[in-house]
N, CA, C and O of each residue as an XYZ file, in Angstrom:
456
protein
N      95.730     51.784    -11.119
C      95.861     50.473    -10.502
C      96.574     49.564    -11.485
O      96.027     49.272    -12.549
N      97.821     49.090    -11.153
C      98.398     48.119    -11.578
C      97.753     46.864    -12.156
O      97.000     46.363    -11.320
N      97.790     46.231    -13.227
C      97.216     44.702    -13.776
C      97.309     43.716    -12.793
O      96.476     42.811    -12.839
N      98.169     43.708    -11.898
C      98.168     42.319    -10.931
C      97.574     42.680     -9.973
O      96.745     41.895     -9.512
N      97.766     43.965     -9.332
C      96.290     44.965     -8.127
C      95.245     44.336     -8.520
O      94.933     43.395     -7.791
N      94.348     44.588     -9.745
C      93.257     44.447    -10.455
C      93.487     42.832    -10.187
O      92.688     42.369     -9.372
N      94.274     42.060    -10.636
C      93.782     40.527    -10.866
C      93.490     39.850     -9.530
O      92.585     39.077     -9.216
N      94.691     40.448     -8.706
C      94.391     40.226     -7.062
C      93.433     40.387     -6.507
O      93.063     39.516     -5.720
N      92.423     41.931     -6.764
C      91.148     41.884     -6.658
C      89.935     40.925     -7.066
O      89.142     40.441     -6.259
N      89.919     40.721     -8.510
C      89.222     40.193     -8.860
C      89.197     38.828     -8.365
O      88.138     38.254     -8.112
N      90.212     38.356     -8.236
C      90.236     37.118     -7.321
C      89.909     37.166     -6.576
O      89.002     36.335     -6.532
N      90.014     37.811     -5.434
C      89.329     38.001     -3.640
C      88.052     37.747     -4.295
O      87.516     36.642     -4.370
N      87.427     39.258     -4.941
C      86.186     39.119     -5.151
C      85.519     37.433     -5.294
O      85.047     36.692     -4.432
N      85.707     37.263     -6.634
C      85.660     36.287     -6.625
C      85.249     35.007     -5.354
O      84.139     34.615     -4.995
N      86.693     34.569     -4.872
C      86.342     33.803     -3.961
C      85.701     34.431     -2.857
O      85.844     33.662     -1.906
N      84.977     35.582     -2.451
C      84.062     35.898     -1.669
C      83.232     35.396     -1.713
O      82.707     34.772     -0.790
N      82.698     35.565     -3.265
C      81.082     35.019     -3.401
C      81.056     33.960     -3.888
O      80.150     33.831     -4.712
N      81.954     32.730     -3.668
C      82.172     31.230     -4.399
C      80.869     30.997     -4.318
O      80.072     30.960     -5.255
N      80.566     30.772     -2.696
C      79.177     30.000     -2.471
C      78.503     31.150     -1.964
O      78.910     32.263     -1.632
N      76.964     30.424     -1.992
C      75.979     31.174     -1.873
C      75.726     31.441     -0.063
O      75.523     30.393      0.549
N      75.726     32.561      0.675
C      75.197     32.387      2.124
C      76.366     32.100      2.696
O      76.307     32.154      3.925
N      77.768     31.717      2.106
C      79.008     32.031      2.755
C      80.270     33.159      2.004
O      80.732     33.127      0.863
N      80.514     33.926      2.927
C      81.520     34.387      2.334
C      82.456     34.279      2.473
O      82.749     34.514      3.646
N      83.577     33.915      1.651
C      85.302     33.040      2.529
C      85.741     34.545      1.587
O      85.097     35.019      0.651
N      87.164     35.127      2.246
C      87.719     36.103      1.709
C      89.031     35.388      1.318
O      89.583     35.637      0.246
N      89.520     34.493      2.206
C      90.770     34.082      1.369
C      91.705     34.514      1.183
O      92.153     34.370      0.045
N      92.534     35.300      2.218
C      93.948     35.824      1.698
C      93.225     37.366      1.733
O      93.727     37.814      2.764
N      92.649     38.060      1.391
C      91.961     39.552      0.897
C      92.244     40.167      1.956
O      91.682     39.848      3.004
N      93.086     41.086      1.919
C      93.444     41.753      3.692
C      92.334     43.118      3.433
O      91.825     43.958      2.690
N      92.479     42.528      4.673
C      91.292     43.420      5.652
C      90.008     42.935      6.095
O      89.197     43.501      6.828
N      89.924     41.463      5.375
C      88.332     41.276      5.728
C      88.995     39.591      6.102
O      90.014     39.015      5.721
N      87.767     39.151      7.098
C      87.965     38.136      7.874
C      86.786     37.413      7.377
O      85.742     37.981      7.053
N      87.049     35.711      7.310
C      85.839     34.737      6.922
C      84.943     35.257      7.851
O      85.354     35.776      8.889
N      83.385     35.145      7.497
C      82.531     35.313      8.495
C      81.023     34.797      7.653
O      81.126     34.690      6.431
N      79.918     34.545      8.165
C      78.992     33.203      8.048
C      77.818     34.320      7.365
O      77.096     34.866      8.199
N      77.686     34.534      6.501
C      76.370     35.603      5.917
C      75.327     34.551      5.348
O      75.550     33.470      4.804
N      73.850     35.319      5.695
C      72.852     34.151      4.894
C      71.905     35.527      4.340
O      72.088     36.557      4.989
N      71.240     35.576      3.567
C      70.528     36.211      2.736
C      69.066     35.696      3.351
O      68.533     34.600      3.174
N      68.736     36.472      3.884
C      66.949     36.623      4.467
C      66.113     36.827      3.100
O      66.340     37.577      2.151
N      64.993     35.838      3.337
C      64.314     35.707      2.732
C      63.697     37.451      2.018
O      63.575     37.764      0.833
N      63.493     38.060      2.921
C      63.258     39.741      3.120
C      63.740     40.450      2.039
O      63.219     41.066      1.109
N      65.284     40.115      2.529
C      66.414     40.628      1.014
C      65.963     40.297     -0.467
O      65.931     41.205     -1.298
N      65.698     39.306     -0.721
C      65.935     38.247     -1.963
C      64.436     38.257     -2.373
O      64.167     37.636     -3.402
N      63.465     38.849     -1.741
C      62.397     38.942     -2.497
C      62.353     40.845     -2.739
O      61.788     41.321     -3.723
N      63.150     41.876     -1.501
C      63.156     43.021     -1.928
C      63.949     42.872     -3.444
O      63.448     43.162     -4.530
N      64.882     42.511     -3.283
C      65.988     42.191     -4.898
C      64.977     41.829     -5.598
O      65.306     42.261     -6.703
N      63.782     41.244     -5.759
C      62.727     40.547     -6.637
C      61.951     41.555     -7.052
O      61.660     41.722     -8.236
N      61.490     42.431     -5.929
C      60.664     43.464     -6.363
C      61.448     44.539     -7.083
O      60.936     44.795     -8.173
N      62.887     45.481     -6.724
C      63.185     46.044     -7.267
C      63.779     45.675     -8.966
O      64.014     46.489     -9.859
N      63.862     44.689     -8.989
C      64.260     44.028    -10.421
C      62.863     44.238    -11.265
O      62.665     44.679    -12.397
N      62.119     43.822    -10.412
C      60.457     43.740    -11.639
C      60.183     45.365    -11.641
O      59.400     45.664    -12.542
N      60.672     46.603    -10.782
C      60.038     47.560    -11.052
C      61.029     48.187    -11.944
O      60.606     49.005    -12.761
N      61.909     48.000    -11.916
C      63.096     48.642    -12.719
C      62.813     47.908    -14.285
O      63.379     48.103    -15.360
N      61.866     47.133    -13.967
C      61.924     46.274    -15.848
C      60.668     46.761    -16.294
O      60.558     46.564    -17.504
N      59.789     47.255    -15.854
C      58.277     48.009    -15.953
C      58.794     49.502    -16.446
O      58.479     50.054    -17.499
N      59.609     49.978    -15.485
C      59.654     51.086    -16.009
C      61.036     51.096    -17.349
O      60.931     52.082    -18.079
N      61.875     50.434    -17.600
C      62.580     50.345    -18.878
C      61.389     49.546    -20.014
O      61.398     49.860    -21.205
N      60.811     48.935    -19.693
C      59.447     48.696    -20.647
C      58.618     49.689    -20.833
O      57.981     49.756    -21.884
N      58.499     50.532    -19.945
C      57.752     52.187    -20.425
C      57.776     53.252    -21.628
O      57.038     53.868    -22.397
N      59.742     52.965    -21.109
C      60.701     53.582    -21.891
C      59.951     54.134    -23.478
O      59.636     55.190    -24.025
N      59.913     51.931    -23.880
C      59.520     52.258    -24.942
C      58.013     52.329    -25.727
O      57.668     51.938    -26.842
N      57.038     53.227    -24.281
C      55.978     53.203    -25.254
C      55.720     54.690    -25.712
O      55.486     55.644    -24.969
N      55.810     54.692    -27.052
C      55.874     55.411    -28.658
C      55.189     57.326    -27.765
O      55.804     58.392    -27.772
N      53.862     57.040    -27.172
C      52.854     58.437    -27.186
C      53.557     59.004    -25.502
O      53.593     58.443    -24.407
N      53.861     59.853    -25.806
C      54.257     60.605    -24.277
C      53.297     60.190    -22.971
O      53.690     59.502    -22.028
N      51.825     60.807    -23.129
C      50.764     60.330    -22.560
C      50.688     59.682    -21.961
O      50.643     59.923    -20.755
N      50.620     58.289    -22.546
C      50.500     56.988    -22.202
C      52.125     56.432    -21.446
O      52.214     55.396    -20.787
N      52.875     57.033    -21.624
C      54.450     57.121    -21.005
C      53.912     57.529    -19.671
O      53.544     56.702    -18.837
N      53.871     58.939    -19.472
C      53.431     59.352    -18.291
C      52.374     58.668    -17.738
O      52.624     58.540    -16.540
N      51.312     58.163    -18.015
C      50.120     57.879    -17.680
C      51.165     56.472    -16.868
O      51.576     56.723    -15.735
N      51.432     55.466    -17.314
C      51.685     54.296    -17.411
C      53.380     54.279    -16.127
O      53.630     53.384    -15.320
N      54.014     55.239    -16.313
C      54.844     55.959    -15.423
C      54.239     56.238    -13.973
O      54.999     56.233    -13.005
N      53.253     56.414    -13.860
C      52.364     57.141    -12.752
C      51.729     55.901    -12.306
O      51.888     55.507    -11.150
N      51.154     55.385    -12.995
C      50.554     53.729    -12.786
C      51.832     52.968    -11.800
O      51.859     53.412    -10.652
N      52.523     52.254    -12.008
C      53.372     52.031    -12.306
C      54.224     52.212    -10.153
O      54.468     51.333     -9.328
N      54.356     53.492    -10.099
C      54.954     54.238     -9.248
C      53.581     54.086     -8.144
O      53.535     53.313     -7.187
N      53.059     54.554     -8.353
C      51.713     54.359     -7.739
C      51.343     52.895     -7.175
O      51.574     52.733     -5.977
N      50.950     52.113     -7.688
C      50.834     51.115     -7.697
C      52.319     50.138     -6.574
O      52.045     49.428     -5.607
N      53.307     50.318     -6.923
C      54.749     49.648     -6.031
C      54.388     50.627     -4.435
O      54.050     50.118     -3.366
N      54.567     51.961     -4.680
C      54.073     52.827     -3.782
C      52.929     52.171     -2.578
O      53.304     51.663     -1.521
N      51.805     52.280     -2.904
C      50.748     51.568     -2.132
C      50.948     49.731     -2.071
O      49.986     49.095     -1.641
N      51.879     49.167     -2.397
C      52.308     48.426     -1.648
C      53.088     48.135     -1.023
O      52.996     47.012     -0.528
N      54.025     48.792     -0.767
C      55.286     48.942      0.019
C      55.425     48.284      1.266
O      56.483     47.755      1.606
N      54.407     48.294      1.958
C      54.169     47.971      3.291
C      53.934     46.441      3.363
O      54.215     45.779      4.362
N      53.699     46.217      2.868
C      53.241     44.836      2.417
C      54.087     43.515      3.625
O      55.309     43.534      3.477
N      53.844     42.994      4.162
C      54.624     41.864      5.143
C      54.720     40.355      4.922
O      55.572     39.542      5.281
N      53.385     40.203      4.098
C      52.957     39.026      4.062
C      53.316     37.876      2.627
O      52.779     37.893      1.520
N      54.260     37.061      3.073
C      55.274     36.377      2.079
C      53.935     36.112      0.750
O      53.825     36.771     -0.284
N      53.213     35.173      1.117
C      52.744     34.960      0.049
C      51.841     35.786     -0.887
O      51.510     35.487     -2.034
N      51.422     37.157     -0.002
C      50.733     38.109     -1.033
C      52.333     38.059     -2.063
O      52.588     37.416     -3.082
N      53.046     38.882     -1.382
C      54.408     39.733     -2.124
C      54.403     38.465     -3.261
O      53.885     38.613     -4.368
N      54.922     37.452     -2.916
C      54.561     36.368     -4.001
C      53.943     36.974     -5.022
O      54.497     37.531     -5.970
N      52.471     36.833     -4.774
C      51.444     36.972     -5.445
C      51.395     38.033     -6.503
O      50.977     37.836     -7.644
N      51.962     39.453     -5.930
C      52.193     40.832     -6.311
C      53.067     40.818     -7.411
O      52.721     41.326     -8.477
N      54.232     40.256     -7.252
C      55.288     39.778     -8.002
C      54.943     38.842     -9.403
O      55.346     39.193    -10.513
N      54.325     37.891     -9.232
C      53.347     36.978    -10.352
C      52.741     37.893    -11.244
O      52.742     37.972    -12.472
N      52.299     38.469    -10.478
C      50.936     39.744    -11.341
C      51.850     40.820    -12.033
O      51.680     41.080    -13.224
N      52.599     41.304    -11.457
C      53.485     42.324    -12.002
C      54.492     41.529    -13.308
O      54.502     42.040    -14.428
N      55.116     40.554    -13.083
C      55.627     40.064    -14.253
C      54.528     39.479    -15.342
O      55.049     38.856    -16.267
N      53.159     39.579    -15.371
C      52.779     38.951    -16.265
C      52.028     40.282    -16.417
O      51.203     39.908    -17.251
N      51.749     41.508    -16.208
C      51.624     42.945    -16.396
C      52.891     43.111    -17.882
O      52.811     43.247    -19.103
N      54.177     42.975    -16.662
C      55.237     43.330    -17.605
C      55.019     42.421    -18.959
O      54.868     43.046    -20.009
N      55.000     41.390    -18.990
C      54.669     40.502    -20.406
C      53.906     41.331    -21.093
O      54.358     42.109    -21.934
N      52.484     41.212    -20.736
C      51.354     41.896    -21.645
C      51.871     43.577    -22.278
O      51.727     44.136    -23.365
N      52.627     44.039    -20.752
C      52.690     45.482    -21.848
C      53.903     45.077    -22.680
O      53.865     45.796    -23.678
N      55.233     44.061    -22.763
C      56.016     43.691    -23.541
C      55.215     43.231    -24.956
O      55.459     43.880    -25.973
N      54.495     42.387    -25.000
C      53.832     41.686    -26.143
C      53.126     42.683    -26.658
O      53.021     42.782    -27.881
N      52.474     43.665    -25.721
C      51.797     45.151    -27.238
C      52.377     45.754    -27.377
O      51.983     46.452    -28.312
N      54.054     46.346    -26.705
C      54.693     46.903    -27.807
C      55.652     46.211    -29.129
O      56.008     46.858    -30.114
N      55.941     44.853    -28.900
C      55.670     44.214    -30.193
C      55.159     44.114    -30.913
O      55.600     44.083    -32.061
N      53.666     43.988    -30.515
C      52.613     44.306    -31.517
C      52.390     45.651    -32.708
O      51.985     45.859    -33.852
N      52.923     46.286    -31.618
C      52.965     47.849    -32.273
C      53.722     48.394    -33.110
O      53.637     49.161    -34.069
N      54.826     47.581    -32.290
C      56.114     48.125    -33.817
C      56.180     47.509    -34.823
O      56.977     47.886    -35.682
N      55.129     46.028    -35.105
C      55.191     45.260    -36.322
C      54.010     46.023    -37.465
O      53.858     45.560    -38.596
């Protein structure tokens, strides 16, 4: 791909996602303005998969296999049996608890490596 291909792209891109909940394409052939909004649904699934993907790279680094696996299994288990979940303000709730999970196991493996 040519340097001005690439810059042309990056520009479309770009002005796709100027604003939030609209997408203007702007010149970008093949795609036509059209009115997108991000459901609440989306933007808290994006919430959950971000906090489980940071639990388990926080796993990564704990030192004893064991407790890797153990905490791995936790972990999976735990997102697992809630999956189903519908109700905005539990998921909320779930989400709160899980990032301050992730803290605590962040702050003892600090602890550990000092």
């Amino acid at each position: 791909m040519s340097g001005q291909s690439y810059k042309y792209l990056k520009t479309c891109k770009r002005q796709q996602t100027k604003q939030l909940g609209v997408e203007r394409s702007a010149g970008c052939p093949g795609t036509a303005d059209r009115q997108t909004s991000l459901s609440p649904q989306f933007l808290r699934r994006q919430q959950v998969l971000q906090l489980y993907r940071r639990i388990l790279r926080a796993i990564r680094d704990v030192p004893a296999e064991a407790d890797r696996c153990y905490l791995k299994d936790w972990a999976r288990e735990e997102f697992r049996r809630n999956k189903d979940a519908t109700d905005e303000d539990a998921i909320r709730m779930m989400i709160t608890q899980g990032n301050m999970q992730l803290q605590e196991l962040q702050r003892t493996l600090k602890l550990a490596k000092s």
